[in-house]
matplotlib code that plots the C-alpha trace (Angstrom):
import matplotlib.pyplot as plt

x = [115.9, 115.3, 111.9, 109.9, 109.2, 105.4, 103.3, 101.6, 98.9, 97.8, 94.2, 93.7, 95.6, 92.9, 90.0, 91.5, 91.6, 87.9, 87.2, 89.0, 87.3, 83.9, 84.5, 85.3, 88.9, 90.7, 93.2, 96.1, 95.5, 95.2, 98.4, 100.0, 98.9, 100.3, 103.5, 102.9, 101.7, 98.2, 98.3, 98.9, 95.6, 94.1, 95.1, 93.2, 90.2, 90.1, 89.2, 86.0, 85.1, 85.5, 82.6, 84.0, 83.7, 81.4, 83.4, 83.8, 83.0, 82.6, 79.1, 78.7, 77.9, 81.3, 84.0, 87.1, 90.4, 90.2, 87.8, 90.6, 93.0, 91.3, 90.5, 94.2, 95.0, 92.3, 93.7, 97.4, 95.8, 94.3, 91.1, 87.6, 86.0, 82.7, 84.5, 86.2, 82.7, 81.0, 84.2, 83.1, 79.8, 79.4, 77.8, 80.6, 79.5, 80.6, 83.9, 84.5, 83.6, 86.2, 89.0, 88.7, 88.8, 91.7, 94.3, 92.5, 93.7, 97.3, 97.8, 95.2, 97.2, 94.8, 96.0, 96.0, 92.7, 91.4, 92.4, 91.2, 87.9, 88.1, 89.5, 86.1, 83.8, 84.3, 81.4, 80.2, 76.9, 75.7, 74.8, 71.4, 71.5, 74.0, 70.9, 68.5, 69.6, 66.1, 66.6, 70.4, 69.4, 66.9, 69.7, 72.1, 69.5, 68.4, 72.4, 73.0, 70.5, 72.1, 69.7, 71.0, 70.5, 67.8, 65.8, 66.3, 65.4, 62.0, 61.2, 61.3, 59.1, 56.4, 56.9, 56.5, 54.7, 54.4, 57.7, 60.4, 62.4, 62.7, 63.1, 66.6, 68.3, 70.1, 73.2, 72.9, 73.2, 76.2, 77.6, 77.6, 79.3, 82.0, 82.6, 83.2, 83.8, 80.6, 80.5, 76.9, 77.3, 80.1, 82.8, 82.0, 78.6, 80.6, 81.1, 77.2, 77.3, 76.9, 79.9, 82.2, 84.3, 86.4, 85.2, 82.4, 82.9, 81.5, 78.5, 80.6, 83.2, 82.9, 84.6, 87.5, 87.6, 90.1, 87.8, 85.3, 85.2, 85.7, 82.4, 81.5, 78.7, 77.4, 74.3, 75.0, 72.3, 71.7, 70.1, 67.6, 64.2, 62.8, 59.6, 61.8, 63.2, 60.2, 59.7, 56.1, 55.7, 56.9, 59.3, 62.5, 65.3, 68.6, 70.8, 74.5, 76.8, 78.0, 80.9, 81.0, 83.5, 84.4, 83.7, 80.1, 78.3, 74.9, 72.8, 70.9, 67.5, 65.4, 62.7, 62.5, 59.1, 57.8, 61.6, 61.2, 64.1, 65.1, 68.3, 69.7, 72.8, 75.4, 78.6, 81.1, 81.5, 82.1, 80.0, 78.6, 77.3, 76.0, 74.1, 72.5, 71.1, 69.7, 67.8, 66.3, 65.1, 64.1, 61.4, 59.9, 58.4, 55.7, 57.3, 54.9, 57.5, 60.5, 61.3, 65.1, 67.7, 70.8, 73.7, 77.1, 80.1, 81.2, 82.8, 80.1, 77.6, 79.9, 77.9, 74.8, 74.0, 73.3, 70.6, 68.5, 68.3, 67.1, 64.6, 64.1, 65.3, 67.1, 70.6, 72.0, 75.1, 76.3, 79.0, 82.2, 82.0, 78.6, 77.1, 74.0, 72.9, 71.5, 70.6, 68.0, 70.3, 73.4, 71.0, 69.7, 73.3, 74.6, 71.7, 72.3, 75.8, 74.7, 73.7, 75.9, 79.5, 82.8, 84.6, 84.6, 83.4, 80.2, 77.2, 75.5, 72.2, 69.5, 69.2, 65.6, 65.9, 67.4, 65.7]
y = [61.3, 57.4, 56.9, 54.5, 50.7, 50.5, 48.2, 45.5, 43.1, 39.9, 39.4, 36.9, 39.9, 41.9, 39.2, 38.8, 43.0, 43.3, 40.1, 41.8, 45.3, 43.7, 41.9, 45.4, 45.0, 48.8, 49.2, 49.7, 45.8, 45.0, 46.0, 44.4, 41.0, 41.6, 43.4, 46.9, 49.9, 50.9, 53.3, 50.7, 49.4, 52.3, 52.8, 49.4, 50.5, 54.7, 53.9, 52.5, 54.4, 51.5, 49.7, 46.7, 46.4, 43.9, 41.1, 41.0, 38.0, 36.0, 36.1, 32.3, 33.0, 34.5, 32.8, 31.3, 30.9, 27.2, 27.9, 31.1, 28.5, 26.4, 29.1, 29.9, 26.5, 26.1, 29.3, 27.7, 24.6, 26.8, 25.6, 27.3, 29.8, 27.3, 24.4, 26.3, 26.9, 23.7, 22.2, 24.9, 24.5, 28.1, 30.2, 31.0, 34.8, 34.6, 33.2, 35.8, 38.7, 37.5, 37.1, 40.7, 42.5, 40.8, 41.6, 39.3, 35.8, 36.6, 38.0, 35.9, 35.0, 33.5, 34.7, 38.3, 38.2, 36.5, 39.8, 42.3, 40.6, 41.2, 44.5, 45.8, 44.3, 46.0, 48.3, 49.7, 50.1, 53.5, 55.5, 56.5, 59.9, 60.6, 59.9, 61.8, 65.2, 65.8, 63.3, 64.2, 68.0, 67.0, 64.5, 67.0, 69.9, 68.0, 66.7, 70.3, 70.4, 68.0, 64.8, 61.5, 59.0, 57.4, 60.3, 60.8, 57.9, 57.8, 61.1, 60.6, 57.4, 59.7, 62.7, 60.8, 57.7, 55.1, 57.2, 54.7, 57.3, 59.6, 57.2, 55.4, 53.4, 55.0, 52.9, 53.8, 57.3, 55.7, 54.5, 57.3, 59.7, 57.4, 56.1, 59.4, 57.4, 57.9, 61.8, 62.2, 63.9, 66.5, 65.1, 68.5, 66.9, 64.1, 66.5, 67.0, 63.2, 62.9, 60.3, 63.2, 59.8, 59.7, 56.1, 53.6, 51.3, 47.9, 47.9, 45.2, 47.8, 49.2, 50.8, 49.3, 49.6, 48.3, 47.5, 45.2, 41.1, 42.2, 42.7, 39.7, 37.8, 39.4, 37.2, 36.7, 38.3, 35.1, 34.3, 36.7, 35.4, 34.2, 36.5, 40.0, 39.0, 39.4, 42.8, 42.5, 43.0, 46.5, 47.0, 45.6, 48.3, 48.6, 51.2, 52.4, 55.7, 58.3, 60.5, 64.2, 66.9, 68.2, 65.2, 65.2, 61.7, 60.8, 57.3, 56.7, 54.2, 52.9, 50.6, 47.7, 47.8, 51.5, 52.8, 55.6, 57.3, 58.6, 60.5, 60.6, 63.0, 61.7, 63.6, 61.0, 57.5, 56.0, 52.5, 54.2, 57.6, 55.8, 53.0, 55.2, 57.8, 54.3, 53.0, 56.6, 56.6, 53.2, 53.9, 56.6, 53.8, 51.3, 47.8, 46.2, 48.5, 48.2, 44.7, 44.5, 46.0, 45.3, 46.7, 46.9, 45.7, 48.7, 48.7, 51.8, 48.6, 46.4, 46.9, 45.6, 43.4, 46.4, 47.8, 44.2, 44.2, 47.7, 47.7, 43.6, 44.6, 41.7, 43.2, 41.6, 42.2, 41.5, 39.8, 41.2, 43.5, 43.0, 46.7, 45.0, 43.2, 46.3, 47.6, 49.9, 51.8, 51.9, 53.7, 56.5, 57.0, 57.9, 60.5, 61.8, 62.1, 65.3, 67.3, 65.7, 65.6, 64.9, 67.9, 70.8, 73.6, 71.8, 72.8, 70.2, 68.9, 71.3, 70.7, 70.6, 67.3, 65.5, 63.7]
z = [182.5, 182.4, 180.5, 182.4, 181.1, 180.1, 181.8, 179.7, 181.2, 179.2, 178.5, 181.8, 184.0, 182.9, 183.3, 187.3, 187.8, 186.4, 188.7, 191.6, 191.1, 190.8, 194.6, 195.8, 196.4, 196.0, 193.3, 196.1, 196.6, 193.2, 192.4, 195.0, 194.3, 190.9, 192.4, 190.6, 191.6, 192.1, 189.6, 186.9, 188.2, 187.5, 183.7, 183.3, 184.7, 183.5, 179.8, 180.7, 183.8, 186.1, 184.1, 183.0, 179.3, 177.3, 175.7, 172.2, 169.9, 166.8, 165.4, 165.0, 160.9, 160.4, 159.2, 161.3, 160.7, 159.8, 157.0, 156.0, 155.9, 153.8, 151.0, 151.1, 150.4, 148.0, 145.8, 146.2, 144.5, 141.7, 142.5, 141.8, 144.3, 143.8, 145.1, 147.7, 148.8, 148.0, 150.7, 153.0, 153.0, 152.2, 149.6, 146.6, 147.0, 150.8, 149.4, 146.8, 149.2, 151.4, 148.6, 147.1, 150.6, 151.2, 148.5, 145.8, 144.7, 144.7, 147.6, 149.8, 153.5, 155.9, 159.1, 157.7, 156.6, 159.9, 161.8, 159.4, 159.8, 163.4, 163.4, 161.0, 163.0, 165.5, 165.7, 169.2, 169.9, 169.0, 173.0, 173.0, 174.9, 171.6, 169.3, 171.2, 171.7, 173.7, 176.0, 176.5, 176.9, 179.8, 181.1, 181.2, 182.9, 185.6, 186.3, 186.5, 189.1, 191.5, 190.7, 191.0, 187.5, 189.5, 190.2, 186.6, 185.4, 187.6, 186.6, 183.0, 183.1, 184.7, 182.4, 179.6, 180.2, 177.0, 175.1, 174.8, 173.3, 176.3, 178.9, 180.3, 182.7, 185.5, 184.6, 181.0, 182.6, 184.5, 181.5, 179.3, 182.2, 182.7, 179.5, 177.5, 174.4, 174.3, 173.9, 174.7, 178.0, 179.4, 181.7, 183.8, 184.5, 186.9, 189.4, 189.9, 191.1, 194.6, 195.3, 193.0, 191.9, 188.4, 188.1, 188.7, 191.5, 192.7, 194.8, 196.9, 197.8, 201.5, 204.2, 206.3, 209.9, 212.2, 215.1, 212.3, 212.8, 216.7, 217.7, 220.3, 220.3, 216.9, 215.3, 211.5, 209.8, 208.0, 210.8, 210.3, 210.4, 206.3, 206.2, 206.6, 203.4, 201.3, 202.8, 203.6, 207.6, 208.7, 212.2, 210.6, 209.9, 208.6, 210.0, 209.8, 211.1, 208.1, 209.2, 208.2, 208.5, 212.0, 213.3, 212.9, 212.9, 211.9, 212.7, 209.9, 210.1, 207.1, 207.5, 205.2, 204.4, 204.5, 203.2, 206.3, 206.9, 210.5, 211.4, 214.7, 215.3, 217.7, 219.2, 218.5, 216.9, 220.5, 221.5, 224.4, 222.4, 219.4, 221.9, 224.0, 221.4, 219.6, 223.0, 223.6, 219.5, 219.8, 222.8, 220.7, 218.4, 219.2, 219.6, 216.7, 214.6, 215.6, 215.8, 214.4, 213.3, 210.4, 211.0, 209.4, 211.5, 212.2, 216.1, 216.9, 218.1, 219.7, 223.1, 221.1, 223.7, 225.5, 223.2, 222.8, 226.8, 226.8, 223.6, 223.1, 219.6, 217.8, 215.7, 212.9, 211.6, 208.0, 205.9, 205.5, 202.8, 201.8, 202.2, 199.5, 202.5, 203.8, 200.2, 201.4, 203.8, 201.2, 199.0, 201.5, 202.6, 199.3, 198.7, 202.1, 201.0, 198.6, 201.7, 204.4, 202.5, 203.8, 202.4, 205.1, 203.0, 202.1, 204.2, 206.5, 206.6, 208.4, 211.7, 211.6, 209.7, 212.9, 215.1]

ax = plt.figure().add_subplot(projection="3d")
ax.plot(x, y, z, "-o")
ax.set_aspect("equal")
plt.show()
């Protein structure tokens, strides 16, 4: 059997896949635009768990080549280790250091030396969940449990309140489940995650539709009026439609201000279902809160001129794949996502929580 040839990327193919990934572009496209296979893509990004890693450096105190180059030269020309390092500018302890880790006068090659340097400094970060095995115990128990990071996060700032030690970041959380250099947490405990992914991936990444950019008449929502930035007035809402299994669909609504969530089940994904469930919602509110409405450009709201005749509510639809736009709604939909799955053996949300 013919072995296959290994697939090497230089360190700028790497800098444009971690660029590419972070814009939300799948791996299948990736690879394309590098003419190899998606899968290729993915050995890039697996080692790090689709978090792209920090870049290393030279701490500005260390030495550099040009100043290895000059010692070597300065030993060829027999000359003292205290007026290698007067030339240098350095102290003539620095300069012996760096001869005896490196094979001693005789033996002294700059360029040698150089990477050695660079291959002992390299010293990750210690995780902190693998330094606190309190902290990685309650971690781990509430995972287990089916809580997100950020629940987790949140709860430990309120269970213990003025301990540094036992709190942490949800994307430290992240981190340490995807990175499993780490070793402080299980692999297993990825499956408790509600998205079930094997890597991280960008918040800029959404869903493709055929019927998107096709919407007429659709008001940017840059357009959207300044104050329901700042979040301070309530009636403004950002909404979207999550498929389930068995072709089961599900409006969601949260409001801006408040961060209410309604649910409104349809029976399909078609314009005319999803419209007129949202008109009949919408005249179960007072108008002073429900003023308008962010959608995604999904083709479910094409007839959206239809709903701001019948309601007088204003829709705004967002940038090509720029789910943060509607950050709030993004959010809810993920956590729905643990009770409202795709997979058809997973049980569906209680009806009782429709409205």
């Amino acid at each position: 059997m013919k072995q296959r040839r290994r697939i090497y990327y230089s360190e700028a193919q790497r800098a444009e896949i971690w660029d590419r990934w972070k814009r939300g572009e799948p791996q299948s496209a990736i690879g394309r635009s590098f003419d190899r296979a998606s899968s290729s893509i993915y050995n890039v990004l697996a080692p790090t768990g689709g978090i792209r890693p920090v870049p290393r450096k030279r701490p500005d105190i260390s030495l550099t080549l040009t100043e290895r180059e000059e010692i070597s030269r300065g030993i060829a020309c027999k000359q003292s280790i205290r007026w290698i390092a007067a030339r240098l500018n350095r102290s003539p302890s620095t300069i012996s250091r760096e001869i005896q880790r490196n094979n001693g006068l005789r033996a002294y090659r700059a360029t040698k030396a150089d990477k050695a340097a660079w291959e002992r400094a390299h010293r990750p970060k210690p995780c902190k969940l693998a330094m606190n095995s309190a902290l990685s115990d309650a971690v781990s128990i509430k995972l287990e449990l089916e809580w997100s990071p950020q629940q987790i996060s949140g709860w430990l700032k309120r269970e213990y309140p003025g301990n540094g030690a036992m709190q942490i970041s949800h994307e430290t959380i992240y981190k340490t489940l995807f990175i499993q250099a780490r070793g402080a947490l299980k692999k297993e405990l990825q499956q408790h995650l509600r998205s079930k992914r094997a890597i991280r991936r960008s918040v800029h990444t959404g869903k493709e539709y055929d019927t998107r950019g096709q919407i007429p008449d659709m008001v940017s929502i840059r357009e959207r009026p300044a104050s329901v930035e700042d979040r301070a007035l309530p009636g403004h809402w950002e909404g979207d439609l999550i498929a389930g299994s068995n072709n089961s669909y599900i409006a969601t609504l949260v409001e801006r201000h408040t961060r209410y969530v309604m649910l409104i089940k349809v029976a399909d994904r078609k314009t005319k279902t999803v419209i007129d469930a949202l008109i009949q919602h919408a005249r179960r509110l007072p108008d002073e809160l429900y003023k308008s409405l962010a959608w995604d450009r999904g083709g479910e709201l094409s007839d959206h001129k239809r709903f701001t005749l019948a309601t007088d509510i204003q829709v705004y639809f967002c940038d090509p794949r720029s789910p943060w736009q509607r950050g709030s709604n993004e959010n809810t939909n993920g956590l729905l996502r643990q009770y409202f799955p795709r997979e058809p053996t997973c049980q569906f949300i209680r009806r009782s929580t429709w409205t």
